[in-house]
N, C-alpha and C positions, 0 to 999 in steps of 0.2 A: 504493500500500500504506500510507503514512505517513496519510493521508485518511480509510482506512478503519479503522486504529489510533485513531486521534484521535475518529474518530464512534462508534467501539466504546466510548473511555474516558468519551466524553459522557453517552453511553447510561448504562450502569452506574451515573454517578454521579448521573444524577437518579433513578434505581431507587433507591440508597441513601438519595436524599435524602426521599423521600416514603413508602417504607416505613418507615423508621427512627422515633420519634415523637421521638428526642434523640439525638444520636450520642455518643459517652464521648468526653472530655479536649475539648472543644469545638473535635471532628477539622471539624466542620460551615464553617467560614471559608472554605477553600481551594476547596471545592467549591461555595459559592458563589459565589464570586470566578470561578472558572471558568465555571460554567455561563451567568453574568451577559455576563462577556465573550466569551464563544464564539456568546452570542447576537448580540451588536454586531458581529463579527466575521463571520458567517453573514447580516446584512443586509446591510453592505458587501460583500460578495461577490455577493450576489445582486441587488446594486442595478445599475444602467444606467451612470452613473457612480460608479465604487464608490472614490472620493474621499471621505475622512471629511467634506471642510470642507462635504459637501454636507447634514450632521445634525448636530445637537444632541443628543445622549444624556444623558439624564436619569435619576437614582435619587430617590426619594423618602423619607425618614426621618421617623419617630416620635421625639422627644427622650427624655423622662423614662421610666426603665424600658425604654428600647431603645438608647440609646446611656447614657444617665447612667442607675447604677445608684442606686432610691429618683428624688426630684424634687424638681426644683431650687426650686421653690414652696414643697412642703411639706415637706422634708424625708426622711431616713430614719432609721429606728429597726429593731434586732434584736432579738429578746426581752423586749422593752420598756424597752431603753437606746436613746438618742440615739445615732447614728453622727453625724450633723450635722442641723443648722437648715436650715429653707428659706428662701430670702429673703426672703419675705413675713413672717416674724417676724423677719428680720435686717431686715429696713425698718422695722420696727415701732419696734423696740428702739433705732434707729438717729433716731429723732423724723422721720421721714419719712411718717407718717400722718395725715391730717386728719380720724380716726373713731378711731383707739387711741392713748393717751399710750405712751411708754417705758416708763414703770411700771406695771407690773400690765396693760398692752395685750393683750400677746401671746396673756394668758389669756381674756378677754373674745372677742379674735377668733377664736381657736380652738372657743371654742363658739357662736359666731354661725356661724362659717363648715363647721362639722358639720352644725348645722340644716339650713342651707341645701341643704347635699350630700347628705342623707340623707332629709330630711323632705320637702325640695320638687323640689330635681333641681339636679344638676350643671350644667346650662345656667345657673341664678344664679350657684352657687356661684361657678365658674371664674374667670368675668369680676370678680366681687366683688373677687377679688386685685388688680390694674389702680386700681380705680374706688376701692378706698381709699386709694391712695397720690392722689385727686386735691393737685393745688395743689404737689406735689411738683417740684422740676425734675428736670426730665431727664437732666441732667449728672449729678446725684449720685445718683440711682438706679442708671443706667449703671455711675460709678464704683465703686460697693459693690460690685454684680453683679461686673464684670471683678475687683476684686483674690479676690472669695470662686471664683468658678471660677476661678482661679489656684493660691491657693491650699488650697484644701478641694476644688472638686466636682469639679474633673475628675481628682482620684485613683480617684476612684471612678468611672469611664469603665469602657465594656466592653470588655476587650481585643478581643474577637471582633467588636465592633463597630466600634472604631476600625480593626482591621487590615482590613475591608473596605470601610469609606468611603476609606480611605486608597489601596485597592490601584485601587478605582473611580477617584477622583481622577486616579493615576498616569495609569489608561490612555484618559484623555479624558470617563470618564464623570462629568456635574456632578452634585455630591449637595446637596440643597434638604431645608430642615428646616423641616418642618410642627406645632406645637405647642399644646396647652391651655393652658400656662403664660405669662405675662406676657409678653408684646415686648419689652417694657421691663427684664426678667431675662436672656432670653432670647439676645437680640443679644450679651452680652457673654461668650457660647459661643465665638461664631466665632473670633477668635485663639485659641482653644486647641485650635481642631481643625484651623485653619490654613483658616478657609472664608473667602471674604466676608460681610459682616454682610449682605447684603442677600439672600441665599438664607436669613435665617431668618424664620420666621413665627411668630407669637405672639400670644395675643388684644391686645389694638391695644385704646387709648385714642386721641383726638384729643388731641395737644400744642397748645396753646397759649400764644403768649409763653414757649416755653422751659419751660412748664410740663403736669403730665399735667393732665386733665380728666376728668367721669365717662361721656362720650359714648365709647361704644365705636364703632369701626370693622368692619365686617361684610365676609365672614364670619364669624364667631367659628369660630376655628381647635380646635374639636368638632366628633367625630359627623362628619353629616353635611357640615358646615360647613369637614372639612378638604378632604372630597371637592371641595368648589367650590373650595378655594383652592386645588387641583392645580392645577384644570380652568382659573380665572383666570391661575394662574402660565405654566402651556405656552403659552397664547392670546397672553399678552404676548411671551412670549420669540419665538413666530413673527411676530409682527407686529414686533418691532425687528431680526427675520432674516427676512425674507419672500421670501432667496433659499435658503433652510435649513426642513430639515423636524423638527422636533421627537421624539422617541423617549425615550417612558419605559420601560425596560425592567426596572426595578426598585419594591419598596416594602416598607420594613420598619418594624415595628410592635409593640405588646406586648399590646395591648387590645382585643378582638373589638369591644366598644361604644364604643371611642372611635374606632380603628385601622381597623374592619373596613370602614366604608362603603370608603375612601379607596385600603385596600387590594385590596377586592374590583375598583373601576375598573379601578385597573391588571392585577388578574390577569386579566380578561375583556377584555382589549384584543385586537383581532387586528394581530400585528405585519406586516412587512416578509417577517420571517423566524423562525421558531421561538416560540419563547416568554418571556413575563415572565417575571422570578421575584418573587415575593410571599412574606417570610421574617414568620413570627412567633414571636416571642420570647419565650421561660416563658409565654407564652398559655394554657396546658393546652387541655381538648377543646375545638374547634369548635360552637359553635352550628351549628342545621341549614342554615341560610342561608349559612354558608360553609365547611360541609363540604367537604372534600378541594380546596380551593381554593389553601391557603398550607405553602408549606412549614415544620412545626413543628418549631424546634430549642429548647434549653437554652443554658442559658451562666450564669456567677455571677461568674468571674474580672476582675478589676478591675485598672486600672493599677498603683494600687499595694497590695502586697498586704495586708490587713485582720484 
């Protein structure tokens, strides 16, 4: 009876979760959290050996705009005030640019790097961030990044975001962050959400001598380009576990054109047992290509409160 209670309240809550297009007070967390682990939970039981140690479960993350509210690049602004700088002008401002001085930079980049994103395409732009900090070290980029998400960005974290990477974590499942934004910003996430630096991903320059360079490393973590970096990342993790089977069961996201290839993989995966979940975040409608594919919530509320 308890079995068929449980599969009853499963039920219902992916009804609410895919009818709904936003749930109010962002009731959406727990039923994530649920449905995510109930799926983990439903493989191991239907496995041969239904020993955890015998899977690696895996969640996939979107950064900016799905866990950080605004990006951590570019910044965010309301109404057209500043909430905060992105690092890429806090690098800038910081003499860390070998293309913009401190003075007067920030403004010359800003409109190089609009062109770029607007006029030719975001596949320049993106990488652009990286490739001007070259000749830069690495240590001090690093260090900026770590004291500014300390203290400025990760106030501004998603509550509803963090309480479900965090409930994942608890219960074995690893969350891996996949990003447009700089590697080199990027990494200095992980102690504030308590990850490893090495589950983050971020367009990637080649270091050299302790220093960045303008050679990017490929994938570039867009588009389709996150897509491969799943597909790289799981490949690896089962070849340094090749008695262990890999399981994504998760991918959350905020952008149909950056998020959706990436996302869509995982929602189209055929599992073990039940199904992905694939969560998009203030994404509003679906393009036709991933119609009914993700489930769409809201969210606005931040660590601390603004």
């Amino acid at each position: 009876m308890k079995h068929k209670i449980m599969a009853f309240i499963s039920i219902v809550a992916s009804m609410l979760l895919f009818c709904l297009p936003a749930m109010a007070k962002e009731e959406h967390s727990d039923i994530v959290i649920s449905k995510i682990i109930n799926t983990k939970q439903a493989i191991l039981k239907n496995a041969k050996d239904p020993s955890s140690s015998k899977f690696i479960f895996l969640a996939f993350w979107d950064f900016d705009g799905t866990i950080l509210k605004g990006d951590c690049s570019e910044g965010l602004e309301s109404n057209g005030t500043s909430l905060y700088k992105g690092l890429a002008e806090m690098a800038i401002n910081s003499g860390y640019s070998s293309v913009y001085s401190p003075k007067g930079g920030a403004q010359k980049f800003w409109k190089d790097y609009r062109y770029m994103e607007q006029d030719i395409g975001k596949w320049l732009a993106y990488p652009f961030i990286p490739q001007m900090l070259y000749g830069a070290k690495q240590r001090d980029i690093y260090k900026l990044s770590e004291k500014y998400f300390k203290d400025v960005l990760s106030d501004y974290y998603f509550n509803s975001s963090v309480q479900i990477l965090k409930a994942l974590e608890k219960d074995g499942v690893e969350c891996h962050v996949i990003s447009a934004s700089a590697d080199v910003f990027l990494d200095a996430a992980a102690p504030t959400l308590g990850l490893d630096v090495g589950r983050f991903h971020g367009i990637e320059v080649r270091i050299k001598d302790g220093r960045l360079t303008r050679e990017l490393v490929y994938p570039i973590t867009w588009s389709d380009g996150k897509r491969e970096k799943l597909i790289s990342i799981v490949k690896e993790i089962e070849q340094q576990h090749p008695d262990k089977q890999a399981v994504v069961l998760a991918a959350f996201g905020n952008s149909y054109g950056t998020d959706g290839s990436f996302m869509k993989y995982v929602a189209t995966q055929k599992l073990l047992k039940g199904d992905p979940v694939t969560v998009m975040i203030n994404g509003g409608d679906a393009p036709t290509q991933y119609r009914n594919l993700f489930i769409k919530v809201e969210q606005s509320e931040t660590i601390k409160k603004h």
